[in-house]
ZAZAMI-451571 format. One line per 2 residues: their letters; for each residue x, y, z of N, C-alpha, C. Coordinates in steps of 0.02 Angstrom, whole numbers, plus 32768, in hexadecimal, padded with zeros to 4 digits. Example, Ala and Ser with C-alpha at 12.3 -4.5 7.8 and 13.67 -1.06 7.14 Angstrom:
2
as> 8294/7EE4/8186/8267/7F1F/8186/8294/7F5B/8186 ~ 8282/7F90/8162/82AC/7FCB/8165/8285/8002/818A
***
This chain:
294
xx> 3A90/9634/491E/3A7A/9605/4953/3AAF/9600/498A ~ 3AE3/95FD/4980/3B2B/95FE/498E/3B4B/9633/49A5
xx> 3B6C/9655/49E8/3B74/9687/4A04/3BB8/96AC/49DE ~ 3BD6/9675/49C2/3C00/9690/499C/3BF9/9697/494A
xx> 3BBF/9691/493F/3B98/968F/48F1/3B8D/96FC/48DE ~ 3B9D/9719/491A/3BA3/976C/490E/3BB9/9774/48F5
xx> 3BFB/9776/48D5/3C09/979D/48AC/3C42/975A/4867 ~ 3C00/9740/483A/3C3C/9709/4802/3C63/9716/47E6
xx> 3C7C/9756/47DB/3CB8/9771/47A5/3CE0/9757/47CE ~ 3CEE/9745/482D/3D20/9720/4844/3D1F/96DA/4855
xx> 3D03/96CF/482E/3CF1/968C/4855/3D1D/964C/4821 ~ 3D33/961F/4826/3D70/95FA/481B/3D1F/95CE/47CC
xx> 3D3B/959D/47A0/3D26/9581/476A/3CE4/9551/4794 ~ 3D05/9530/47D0/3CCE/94F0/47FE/3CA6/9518/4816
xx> 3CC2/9555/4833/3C87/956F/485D/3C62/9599/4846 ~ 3C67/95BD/4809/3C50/95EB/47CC/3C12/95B0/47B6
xx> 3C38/957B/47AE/3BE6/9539/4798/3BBE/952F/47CC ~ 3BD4/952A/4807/3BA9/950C/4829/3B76/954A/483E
xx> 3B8F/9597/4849/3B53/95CB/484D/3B38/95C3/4821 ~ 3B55/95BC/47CC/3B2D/95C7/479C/3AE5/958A/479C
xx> 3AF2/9553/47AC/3AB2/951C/47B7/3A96/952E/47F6 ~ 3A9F/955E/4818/3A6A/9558/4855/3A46/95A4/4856
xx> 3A53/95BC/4811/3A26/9601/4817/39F3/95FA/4816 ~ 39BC/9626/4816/396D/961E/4818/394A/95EF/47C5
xx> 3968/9606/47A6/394F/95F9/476C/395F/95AA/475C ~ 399F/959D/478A/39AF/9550/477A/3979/951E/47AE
xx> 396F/954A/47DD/392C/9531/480D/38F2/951B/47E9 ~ 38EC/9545/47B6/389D/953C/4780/38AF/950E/4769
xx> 38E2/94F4/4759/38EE/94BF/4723/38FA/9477/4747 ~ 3924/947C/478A/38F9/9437/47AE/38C2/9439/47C5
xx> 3892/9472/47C4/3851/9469/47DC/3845/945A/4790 ~ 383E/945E/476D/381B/9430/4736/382B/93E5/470F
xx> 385E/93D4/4735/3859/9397/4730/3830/9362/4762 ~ 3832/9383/479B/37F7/937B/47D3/379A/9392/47B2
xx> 37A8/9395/478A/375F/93B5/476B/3758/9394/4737 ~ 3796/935F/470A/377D/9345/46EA/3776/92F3/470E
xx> 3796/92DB/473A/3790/92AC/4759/3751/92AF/4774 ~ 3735/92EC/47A2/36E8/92E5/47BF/36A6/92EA/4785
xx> 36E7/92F7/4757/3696/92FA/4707/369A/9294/46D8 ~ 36D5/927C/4708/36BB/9245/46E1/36AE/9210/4716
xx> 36B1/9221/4745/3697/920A/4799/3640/9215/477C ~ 3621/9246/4777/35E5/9253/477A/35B0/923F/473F
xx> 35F2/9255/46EE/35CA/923E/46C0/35BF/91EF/46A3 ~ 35ED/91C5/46DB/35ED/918B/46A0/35AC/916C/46BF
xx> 35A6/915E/46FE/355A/9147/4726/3526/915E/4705 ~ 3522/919A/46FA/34EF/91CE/46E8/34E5/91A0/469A
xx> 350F/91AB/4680/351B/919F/461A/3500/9159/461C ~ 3524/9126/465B/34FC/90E3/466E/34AE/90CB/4668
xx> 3491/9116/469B/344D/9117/46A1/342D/911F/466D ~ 342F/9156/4654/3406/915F/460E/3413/9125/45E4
xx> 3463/9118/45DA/346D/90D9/45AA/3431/909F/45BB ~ 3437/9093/45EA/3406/905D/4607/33B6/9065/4617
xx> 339E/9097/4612/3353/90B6/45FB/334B/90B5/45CC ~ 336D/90D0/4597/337C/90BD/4546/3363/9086/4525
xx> 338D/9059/4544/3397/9018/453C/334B/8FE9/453D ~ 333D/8FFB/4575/3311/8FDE/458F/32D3/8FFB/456A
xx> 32BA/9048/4558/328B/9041/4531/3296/903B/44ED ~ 32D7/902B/44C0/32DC/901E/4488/32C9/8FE1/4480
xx> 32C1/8FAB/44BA/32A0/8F78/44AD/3254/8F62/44CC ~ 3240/8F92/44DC/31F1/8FA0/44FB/31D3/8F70/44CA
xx> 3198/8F45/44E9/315F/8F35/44BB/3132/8F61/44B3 ~ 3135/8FAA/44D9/3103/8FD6/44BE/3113/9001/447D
xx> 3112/9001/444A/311F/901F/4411/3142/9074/4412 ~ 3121/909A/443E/311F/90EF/444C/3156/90E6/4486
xx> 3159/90BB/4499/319A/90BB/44D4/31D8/90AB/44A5 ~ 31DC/9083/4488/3216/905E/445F/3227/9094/441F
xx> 31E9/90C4/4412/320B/90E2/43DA/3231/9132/4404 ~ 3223/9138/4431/3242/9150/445F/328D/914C/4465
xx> 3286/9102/4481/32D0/90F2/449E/32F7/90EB/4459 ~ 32FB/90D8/4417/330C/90CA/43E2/3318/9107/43BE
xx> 32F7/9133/43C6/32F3/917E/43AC/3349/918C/43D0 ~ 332B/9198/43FE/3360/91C5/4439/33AA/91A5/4423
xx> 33C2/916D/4418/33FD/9149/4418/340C/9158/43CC ~ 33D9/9154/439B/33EE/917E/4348/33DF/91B3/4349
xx> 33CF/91EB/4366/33CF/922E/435F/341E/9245/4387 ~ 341C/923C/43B9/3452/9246/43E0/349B/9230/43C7
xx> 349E/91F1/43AE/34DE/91C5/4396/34D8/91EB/4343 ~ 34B3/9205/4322/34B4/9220/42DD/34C4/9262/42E0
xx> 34C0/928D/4317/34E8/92C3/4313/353D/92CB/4322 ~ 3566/92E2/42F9/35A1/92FB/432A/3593/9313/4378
xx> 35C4/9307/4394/35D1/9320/43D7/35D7/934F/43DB ~ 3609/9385/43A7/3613/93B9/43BF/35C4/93D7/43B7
xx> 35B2/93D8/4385/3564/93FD/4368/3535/93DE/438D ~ 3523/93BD/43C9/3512/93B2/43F0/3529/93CC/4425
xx> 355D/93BF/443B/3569/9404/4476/354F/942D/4479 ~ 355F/946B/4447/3554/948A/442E/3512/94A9/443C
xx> 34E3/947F/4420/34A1/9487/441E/346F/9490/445C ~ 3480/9442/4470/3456/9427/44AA/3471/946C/44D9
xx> 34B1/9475/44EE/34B5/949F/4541/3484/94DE/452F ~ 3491/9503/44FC/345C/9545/44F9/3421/9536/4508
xx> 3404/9506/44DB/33BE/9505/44DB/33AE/94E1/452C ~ 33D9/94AE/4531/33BE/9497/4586/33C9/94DA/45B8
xx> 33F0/9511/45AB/33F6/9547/45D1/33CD/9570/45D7 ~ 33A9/9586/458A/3374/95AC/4571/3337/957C/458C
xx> 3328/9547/4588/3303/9520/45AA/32E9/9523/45F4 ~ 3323/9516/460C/331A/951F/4663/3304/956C/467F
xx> 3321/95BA/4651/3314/95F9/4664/32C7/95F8/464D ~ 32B4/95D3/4608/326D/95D9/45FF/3234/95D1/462D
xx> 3241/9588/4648/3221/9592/4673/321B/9596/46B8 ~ 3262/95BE/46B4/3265/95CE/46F6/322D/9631/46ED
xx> 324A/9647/46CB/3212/9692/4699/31D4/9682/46AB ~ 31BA/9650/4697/3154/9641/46A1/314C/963C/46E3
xx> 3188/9617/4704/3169/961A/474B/3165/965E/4772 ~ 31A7/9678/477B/31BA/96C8/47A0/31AB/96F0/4780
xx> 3191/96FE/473C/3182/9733/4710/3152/9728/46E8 ~ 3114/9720/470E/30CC/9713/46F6/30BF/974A/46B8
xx> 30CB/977E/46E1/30A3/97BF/46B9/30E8/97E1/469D ~ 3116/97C8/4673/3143/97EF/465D/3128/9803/45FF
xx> 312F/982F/4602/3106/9839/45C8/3128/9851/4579 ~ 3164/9830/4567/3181/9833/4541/318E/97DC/4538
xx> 31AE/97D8/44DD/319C/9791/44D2/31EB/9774/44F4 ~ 31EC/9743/44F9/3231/9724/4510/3262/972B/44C1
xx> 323F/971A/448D/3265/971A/445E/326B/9767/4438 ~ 32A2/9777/4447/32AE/97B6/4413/32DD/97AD/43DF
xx> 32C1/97B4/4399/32F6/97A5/4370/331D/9766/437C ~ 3352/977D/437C/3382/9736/438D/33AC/9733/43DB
xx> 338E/9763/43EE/3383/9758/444C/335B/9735/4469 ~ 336E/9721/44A6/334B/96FF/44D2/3362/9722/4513
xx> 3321/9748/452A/3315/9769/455C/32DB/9761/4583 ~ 32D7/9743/45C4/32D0/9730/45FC/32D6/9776/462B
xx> 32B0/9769/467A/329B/97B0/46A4/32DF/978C/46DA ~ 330A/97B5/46E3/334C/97BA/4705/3348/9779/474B
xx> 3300/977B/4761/32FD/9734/4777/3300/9704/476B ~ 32F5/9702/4736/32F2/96AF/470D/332B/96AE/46EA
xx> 3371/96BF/4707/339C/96AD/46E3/33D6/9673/4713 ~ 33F6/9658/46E3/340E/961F/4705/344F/962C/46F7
xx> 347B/9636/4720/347B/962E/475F/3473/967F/4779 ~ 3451/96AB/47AC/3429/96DC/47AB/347B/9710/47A3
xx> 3483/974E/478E/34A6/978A/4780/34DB/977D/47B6 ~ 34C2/978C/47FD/34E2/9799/482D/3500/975D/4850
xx> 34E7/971B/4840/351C/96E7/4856/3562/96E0/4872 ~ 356F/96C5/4895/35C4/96A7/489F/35C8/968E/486F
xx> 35FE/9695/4844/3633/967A/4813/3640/963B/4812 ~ 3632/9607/485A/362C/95BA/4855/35EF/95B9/483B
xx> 35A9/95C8/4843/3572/95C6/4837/357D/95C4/47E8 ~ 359B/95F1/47BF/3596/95EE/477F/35CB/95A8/4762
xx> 35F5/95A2/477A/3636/956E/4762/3601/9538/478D ~ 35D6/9535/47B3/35C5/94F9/47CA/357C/94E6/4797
xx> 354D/9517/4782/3518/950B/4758/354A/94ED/4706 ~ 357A/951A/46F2/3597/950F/46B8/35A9/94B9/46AE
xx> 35D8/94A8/46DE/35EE/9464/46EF/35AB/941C/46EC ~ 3563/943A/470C/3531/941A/470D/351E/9409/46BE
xx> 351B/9446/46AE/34F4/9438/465D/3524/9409/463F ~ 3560/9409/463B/35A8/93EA/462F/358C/93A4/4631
xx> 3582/939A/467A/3575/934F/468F/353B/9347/4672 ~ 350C/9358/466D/34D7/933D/4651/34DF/9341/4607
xx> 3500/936C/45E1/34F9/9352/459B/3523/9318/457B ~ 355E/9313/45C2/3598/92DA/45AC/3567/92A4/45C1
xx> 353B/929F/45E3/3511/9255/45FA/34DD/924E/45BC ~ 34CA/9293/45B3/3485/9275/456E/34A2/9256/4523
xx> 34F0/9277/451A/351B/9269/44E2/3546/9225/44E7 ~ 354C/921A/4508/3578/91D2/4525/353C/91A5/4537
xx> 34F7/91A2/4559/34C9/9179/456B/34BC/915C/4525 ~ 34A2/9185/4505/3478/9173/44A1/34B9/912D/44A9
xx> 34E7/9137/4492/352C/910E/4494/3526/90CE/44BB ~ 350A/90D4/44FE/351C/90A5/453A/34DE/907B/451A
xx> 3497/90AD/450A/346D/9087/4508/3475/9055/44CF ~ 3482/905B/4493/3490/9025/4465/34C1/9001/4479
xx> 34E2/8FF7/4498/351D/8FCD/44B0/34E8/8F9E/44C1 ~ 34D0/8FB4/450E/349A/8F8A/4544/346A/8F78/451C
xx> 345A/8F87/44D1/3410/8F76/44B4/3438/8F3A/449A ~ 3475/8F33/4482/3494/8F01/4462/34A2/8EB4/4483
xx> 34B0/8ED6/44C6/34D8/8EB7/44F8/347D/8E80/4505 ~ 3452/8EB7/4511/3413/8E7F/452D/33EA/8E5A/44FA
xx> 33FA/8E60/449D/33F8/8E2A/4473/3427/8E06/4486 ~ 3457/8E06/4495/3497/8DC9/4489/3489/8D9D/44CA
xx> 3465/8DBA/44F6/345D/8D71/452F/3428/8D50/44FD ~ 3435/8D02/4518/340D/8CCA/44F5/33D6/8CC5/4500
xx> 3393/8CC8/44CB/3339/8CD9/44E4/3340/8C90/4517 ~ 3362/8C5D/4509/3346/8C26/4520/334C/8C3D/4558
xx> 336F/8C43/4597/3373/8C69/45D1/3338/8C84/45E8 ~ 3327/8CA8/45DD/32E6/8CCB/45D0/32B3/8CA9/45CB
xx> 32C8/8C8A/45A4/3257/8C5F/4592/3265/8C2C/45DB ~ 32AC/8C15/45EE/32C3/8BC1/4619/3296/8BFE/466B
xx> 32A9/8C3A/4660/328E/8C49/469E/324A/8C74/46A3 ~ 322C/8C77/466C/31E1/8C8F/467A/31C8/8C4C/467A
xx> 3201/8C02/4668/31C7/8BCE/4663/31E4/8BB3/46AB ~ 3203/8BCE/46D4/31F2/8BC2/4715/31BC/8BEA/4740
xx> 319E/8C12/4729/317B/8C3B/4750/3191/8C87/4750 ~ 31C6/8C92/473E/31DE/8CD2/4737/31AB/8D08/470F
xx> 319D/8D43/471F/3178/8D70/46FB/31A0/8D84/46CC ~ 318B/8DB7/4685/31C7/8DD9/4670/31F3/8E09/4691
xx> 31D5/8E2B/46BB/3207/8E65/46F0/323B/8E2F/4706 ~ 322B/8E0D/4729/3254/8DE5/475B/327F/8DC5/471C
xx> 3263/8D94/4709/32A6/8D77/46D0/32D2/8DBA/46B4 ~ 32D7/8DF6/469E/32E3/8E33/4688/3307/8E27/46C5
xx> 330A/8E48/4704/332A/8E5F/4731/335D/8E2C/4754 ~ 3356/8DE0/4766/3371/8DBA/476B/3395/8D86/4743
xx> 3377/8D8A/4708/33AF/8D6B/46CB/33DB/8D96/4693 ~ 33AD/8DBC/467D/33BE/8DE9/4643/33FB/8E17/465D
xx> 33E1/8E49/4689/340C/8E7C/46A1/3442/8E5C/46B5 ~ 345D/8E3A/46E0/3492/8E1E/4700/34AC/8DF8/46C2
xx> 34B3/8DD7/4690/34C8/8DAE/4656/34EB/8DE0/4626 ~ 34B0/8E1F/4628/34CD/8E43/45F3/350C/8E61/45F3
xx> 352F/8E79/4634/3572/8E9B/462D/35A3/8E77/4624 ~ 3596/8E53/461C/35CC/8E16/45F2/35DD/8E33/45AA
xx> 35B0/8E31/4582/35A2/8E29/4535/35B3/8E89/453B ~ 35A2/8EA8/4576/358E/8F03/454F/35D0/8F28/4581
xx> 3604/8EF8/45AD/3639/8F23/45AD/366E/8F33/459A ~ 3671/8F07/4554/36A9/8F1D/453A/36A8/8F61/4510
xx> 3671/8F69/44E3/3639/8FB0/44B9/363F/8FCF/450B ~ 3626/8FC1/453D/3622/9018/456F/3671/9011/458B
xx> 36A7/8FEE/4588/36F5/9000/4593/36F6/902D/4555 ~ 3711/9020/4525/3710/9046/44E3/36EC/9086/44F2
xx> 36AA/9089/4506/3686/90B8/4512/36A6/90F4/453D ~ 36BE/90DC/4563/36E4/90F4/45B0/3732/9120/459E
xx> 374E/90EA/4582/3771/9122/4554/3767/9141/453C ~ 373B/913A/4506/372A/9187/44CB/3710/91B6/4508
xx> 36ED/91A9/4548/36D8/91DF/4560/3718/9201/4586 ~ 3756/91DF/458C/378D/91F5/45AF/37B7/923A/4580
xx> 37A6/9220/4559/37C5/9243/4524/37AC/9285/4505 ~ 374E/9286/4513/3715/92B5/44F9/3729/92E1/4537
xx> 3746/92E7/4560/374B/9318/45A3/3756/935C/458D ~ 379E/9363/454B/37AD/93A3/4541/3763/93CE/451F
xx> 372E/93BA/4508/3703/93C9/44EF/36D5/93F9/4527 ~ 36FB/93F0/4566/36CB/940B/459C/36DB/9474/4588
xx> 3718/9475/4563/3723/94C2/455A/36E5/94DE/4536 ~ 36C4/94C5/4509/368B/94D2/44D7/364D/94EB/4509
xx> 3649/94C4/4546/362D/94D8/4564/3627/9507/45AB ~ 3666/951E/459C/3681/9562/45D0/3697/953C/4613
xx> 36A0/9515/460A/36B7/94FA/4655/370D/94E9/4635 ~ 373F/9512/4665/378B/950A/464E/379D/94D6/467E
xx> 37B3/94A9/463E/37D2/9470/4642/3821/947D/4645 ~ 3828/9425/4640/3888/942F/464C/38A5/944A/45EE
xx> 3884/943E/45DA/389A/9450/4588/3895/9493/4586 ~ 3860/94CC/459E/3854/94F8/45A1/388F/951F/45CC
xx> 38A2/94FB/45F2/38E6/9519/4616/3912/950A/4615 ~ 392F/94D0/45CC/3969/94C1/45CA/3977/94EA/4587
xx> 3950/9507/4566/3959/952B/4518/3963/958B/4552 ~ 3939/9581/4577/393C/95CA/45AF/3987/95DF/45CA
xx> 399D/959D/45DE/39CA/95B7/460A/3A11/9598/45E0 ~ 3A14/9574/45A1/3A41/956D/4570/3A6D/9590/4545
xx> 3A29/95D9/453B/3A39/9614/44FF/3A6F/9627/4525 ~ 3A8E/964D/44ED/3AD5/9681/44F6/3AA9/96BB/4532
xx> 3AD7/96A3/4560/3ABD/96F2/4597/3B02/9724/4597 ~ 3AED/9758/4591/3B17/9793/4592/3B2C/97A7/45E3
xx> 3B51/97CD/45EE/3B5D/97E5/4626/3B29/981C/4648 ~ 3B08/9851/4600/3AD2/986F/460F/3A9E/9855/462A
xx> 3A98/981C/462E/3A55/97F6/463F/3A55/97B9/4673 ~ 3A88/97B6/468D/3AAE/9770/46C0/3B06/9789/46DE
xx> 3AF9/9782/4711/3B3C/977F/473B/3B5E/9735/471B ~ 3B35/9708/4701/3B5E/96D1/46FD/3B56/96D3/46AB
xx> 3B83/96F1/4673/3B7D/96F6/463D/3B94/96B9/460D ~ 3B91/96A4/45DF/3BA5/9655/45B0/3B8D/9660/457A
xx> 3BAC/963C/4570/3BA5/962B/4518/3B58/95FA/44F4 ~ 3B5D/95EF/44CC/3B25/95B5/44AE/3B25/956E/44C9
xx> 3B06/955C/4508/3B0F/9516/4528/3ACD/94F9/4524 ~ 3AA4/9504/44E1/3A70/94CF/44E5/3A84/948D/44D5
xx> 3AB3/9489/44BB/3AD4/942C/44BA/3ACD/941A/44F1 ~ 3ADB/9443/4519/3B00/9419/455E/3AB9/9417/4583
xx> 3A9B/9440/4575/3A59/9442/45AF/3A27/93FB/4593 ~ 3A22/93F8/4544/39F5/93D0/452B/3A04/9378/4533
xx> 3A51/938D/4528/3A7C/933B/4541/3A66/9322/456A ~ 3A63/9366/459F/3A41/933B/45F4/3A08/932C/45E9
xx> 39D9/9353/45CA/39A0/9328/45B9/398F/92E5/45A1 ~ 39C5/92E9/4568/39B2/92AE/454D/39CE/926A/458D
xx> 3A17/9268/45A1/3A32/9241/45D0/39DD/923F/4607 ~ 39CB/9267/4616/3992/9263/4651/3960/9236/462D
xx> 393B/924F/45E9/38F6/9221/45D1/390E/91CF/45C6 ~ 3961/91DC/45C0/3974/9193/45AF/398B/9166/45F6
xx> 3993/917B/4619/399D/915D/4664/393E/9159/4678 ~ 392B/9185/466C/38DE/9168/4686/38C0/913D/4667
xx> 38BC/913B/461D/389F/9103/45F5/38BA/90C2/460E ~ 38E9/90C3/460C/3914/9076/4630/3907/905A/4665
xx> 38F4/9085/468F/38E0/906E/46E0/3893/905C/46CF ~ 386D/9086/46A7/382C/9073/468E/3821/9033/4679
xx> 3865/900B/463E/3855/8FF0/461D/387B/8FA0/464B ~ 389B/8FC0/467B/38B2/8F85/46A6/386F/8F7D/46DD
xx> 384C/8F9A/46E7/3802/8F9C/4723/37D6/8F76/46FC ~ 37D2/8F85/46C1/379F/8F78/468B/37B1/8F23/4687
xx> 37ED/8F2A/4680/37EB/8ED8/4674/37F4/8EAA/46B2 ~ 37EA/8EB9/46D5/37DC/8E9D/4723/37A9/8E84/473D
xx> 3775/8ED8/470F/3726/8EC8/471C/3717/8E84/46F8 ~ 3719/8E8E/46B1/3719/8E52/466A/372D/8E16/469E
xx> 3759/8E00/46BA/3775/8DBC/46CB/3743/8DB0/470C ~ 3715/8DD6/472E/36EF/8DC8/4767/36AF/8DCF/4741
xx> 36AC/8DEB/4713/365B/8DE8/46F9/3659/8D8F/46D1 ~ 369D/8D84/46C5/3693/8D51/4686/36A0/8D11/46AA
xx> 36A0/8D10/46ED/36C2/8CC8/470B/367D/8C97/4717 ~ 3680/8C7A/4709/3659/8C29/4703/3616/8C48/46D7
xx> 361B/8C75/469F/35F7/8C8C/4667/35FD/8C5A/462C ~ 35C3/8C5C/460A/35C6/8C2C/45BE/35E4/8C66/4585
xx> 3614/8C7A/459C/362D/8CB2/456E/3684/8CB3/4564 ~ 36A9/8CCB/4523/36D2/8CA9/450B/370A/8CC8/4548
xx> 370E/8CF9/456C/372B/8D00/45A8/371A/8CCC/45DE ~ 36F0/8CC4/45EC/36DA/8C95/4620/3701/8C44/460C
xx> 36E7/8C29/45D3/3725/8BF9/45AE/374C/8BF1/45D8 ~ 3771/8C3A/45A6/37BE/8C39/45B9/37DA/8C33/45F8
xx> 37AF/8C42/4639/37C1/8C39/466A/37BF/8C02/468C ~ 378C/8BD2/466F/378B/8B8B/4682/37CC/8B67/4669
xx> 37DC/8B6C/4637/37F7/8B4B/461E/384A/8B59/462C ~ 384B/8BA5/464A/388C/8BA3/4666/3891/8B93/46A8
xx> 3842/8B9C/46D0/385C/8B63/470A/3854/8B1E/46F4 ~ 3833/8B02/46E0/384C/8AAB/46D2/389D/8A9A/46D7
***
């Protein structure tokens, strides 16, 4: 990067480090910490949404809606994660080429399933052969986000199913017996009451998803873990101008120092939110705040 980064066999111990962190490969590795920050920018809203669709038909009075929403939160929360990963990206991949196949390849006349292949007509493949290389790291990253939102939502949603028993029915009946419909009492009492009682389960939540990030390697999208075990190994001189020894300590340290400086700032935001959700609340935070202003 560095005009004097030509030739490192001369280059002094400071300035031997500082080419060595600004080579290309050390580039990949702050671009993926930028990739896991925009993957939990995107998935926690997302993991929100479903959590909160969830939620909402796990307590449907329509029976086929509720076994729905109730399904989804014990099927999902009863598998491992990893074997879920795992699972879901193929088949949602094999999914999306399927029918993308019926549409562009009406008349293709071989079965999609061969054996233990899955073969699709060169159009219907996702992301198509000849792509830009963002196109593929950008479809890969998608499936990413969407399976971290369907795997973390199941989660959000029992939180929020918990969170909207624990507001008080009386509330509820005090405002359908003002005139309130059930939507409206739902939308103006329930919802707004409940993040009281369901953000401490989605903080907790928020972490474990801070932490589920390195899991993004499973799904081919290289993360910062993926390039701190990469660029850690013993490199030889045959293979790097900048040759070293075994420094995955040092690379993983930074990791850990990084997940632990972010959790903290998380968990200092988090409790900021808690003290503005809970102020003049009938809740044991809310209390506490009266009573330390008195």
């Amino acid at each position: 990067m560095f005009a004097f980064c030509t030739d490192p066999e001369t280059l002094s111990s400071l300035s031997w480090m500082l080419c060595y962190l600004t080579t290309a490969k050390h580039m990949g590795l702050y671009y993926a910490f930028g990739t896991v920050l925009l993957l939990l920018a995107i998935t926690a809203p997302a993991a929100l949404a479903f959590g909160f669709g969830g939620a909402v038909m796990a307590r449907s009075r329509i029976p086929p809606i509720a076994w729905i929403g109730k399904g989804y939160v014990s099927v999902v929360r009863g598998v491992p994660d990893i074997a879920f990963f795992l699972f879901f990206v193929i088949a949602l991949d094999q999914a999306f080429e399927w029918l993308r196949h019926q549409v562009k390849c009406p008349d293709w006349g071989q079965p999609v399933r061969q054996g233990n292949d899955f073969v699709v007509c060169p159009e219907a493949k996702l992301p198509l052969g000849n792509a830009p290389q963002w196109v593929h790291e950008s479809y890969g990253f998608s499936l990413a986000v969407l399976t971290f939102a369907i795997v973390f939502g199941a989660f959000a949603a029992n939180v929020l199913y918990g969170a909207m028993r624990a507001v008080p029915k009386a509330q509820i009946e005090t405002a359908e017996a003002y005139g309130m419909s059930h939507r409206q009492a739902f939308r103006r009492v329930l919802v707004p009451q409940m993040w009281v009682y369901a953000l401490p389960g989605l903080s907790n939540l928020w972490m474990v998803l801070i932490k589920a990030t390195p899991l993004l390697f499973l799904l081919g999208v290289e993360d910062i873990v993926y390039w701190a075990r990469e660029l850690g190994g013993t490199k030889t001189p045959q293979f790097t101008a900048y040759p070293h020894g075994d420094w995955r300590m040092w690379y993983f340290l930074f990791l850990l120092i990084f997940y632990l400086c972010f959790t903290k700032v998380s968990e200092v935001v988090l409790e900021r939110v808690m003290k503005r959700l809970t102020k003049g609340q009938a809740t044991t935070g809310g209390e506490s705040q009266r009573k330390a202003a008195a």
